[in-house]
Each structure stands twice: as structure tokens, then as C-alpha cells.
N, C-alpha and C positions, 0 to 999 in steps of 0.2 A: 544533400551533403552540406553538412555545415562549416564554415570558414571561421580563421579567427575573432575576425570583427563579431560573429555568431556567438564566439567561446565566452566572448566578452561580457555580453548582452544577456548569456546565461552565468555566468558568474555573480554579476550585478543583479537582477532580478531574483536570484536565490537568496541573496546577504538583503537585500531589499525590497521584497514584491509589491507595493504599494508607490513605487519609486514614479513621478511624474516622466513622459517619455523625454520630455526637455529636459528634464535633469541625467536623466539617463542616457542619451543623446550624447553631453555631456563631459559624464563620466566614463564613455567610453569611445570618445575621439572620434564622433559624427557628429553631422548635421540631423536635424527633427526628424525629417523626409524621412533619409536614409533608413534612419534605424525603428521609427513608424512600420519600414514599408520589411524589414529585417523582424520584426517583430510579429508583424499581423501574415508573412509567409512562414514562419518556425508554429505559429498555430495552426493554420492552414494544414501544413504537414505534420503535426500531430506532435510536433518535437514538444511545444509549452501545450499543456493539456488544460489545465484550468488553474483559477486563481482563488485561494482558499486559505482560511487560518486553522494554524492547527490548533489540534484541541491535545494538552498533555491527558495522559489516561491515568495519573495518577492524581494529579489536582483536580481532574473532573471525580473523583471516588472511584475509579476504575483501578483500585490497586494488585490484584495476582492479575499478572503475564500467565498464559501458558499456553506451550505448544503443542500442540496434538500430530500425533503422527498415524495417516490411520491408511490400511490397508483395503483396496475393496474384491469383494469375492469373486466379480466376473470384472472382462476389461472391454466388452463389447463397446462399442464409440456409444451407442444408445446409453449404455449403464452407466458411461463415464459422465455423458452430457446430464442425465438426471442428478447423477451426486452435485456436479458443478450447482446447475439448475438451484437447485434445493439449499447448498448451501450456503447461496449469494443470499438466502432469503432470512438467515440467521443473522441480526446486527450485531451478537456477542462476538459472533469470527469478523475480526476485521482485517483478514489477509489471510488468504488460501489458493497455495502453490500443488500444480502439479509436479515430482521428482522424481527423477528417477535413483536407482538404488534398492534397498529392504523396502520401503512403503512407496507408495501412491502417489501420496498425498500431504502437505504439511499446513495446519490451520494454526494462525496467531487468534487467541481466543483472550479478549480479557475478561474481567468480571471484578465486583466489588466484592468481593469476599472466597474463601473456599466453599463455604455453602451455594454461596450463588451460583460459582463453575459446576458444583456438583448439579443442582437446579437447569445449566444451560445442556448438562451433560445428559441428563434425565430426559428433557422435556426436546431436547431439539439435536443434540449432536448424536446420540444412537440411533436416531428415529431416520438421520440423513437414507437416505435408498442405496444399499447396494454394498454396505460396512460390513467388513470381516473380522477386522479389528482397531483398535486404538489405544499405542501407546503416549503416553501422557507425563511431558516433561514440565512443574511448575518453573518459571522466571525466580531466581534469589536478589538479582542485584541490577538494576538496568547500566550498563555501563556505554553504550554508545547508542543512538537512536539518527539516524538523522536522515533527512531527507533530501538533502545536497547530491547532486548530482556530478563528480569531478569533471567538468568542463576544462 
């Protein structure tokens, strides 16, 4: 369970991830120790998972967004774990939710062009094991993206 001095210490390392722990310490009313030892237990527990810069998907030439919504034909645990399986193996889906509702499944798929999604769609998102169907919503306008966590 996380306390507020915790809320803190994720508020600040979100706005800052590169943040020295002394300054962070700091700027959030501890001593080094404390928030050293606040820090290296919210890893521990899986709460701070890793440290990493993001990469935007459209200044890397990753410009169409699109969402795939795909159905699969059987729901046997075994069927489901290969779709998973298979599609963690695709680096074009870069996030894919189980949902419930009308489909299955929901993949963020970028790509550099409509030709190239047509290409990731051809060569690797049909061929996924176990698809019944896929409907396909392109991205028009990115309007919120972020990865802050409200702490």
C-alpha cells in the first residue's frame, strides 16, 4: 500500500525520471535514506517498473495510429495464450488489451504509412493464431497521449 510521502515520490519522478534521489529527497520533504529506501521498496513491489525514455511515434516516422479490434474464433485458455503468445512477437502492436464486450481483443498498431499497416496487416496481424475477425479503426488526430499515472 502506498502512502502519501509514496504519492509524492510518484508525482516527482513522473514530471522528472532522471531526478538525482538527493534532489528528490528534497523536493519531497525527506531525508536521502528515507526516500532511497521508499523508492527501491515501490520497485521491489512492482509499483516503479522500469526507467525509460519515450520515443514519440510520430517524430520517429511512425505516423498512422490504428486500432485493431479483433475477434477470436475459439476462447479455450490454450487459444487465447497463443494469440497473446504470437502477438507480443509483432513490434508494429505496441499495446494489446484483453476486453471485454463485442471483441476480444484490442491492438494499438502503428506504422509509417497506410501501405506499411496494410504490409504489418498482410504479413503478421492475419497470420496471428486463432482470428476470426478484425475491425480496424485508423487514429485522425492524437489528442491526449500520456503516461502519468494520477498519483
Amino acid at each position: 500500500m502506498i502512502d502519501e510521502a509514496d504519492r509524492r515520490i510518484l508525482r516527482e519522478i513522473q514530471r522528472s525520471p532522471e531526478i538525482p534521489t538527493r534532489e528528490l529527497a528534497e523536493r519531497v520533504g525527506l531525508s536521502h535514506t528515507p526516500c532511497w529506501r521508499r523508492l527501491q521498496r515501490m520497485r521491489d513491489d512492482g509499483v516503479i517498473t522500469e526507467r525509460r525514455h519515450v520515443v514519440d511515434h510520430d517524430a520517429a516516422g511512425f505516423a498512422v495510429t490504428v486500432f485493431c479490434f479483433v475477434t477470436l474464433k475459439e476462447h479455450r485458455r490454450e487459444r487465447l495464450t497463443e494469440f497473446e503468445e504470437a502477438a507480443l512477437k509483432v513490434p508494429e502492436i505496441i499495446q494489446c488489451f484483453s476486453i471485454s464486450g463485442e471483441y476480444d481483443y484490442i491492438l494499438q498498431v502503428i506504422a509509417r504509412s497506410v501501405s506499411d499497416y496494410e504490409r504489418t496487416v498482410k504479413d503478421a496481424i492475419v497470420e496471428l493464431p486463432n482470428i476470426a475477425s478484425i475491425n480496424t479503426s485508423f487514429t485522425l488526430r492524437k489528442v491526449k497521449a500520456s503516461l502519468d499515472v494520477p498519483v
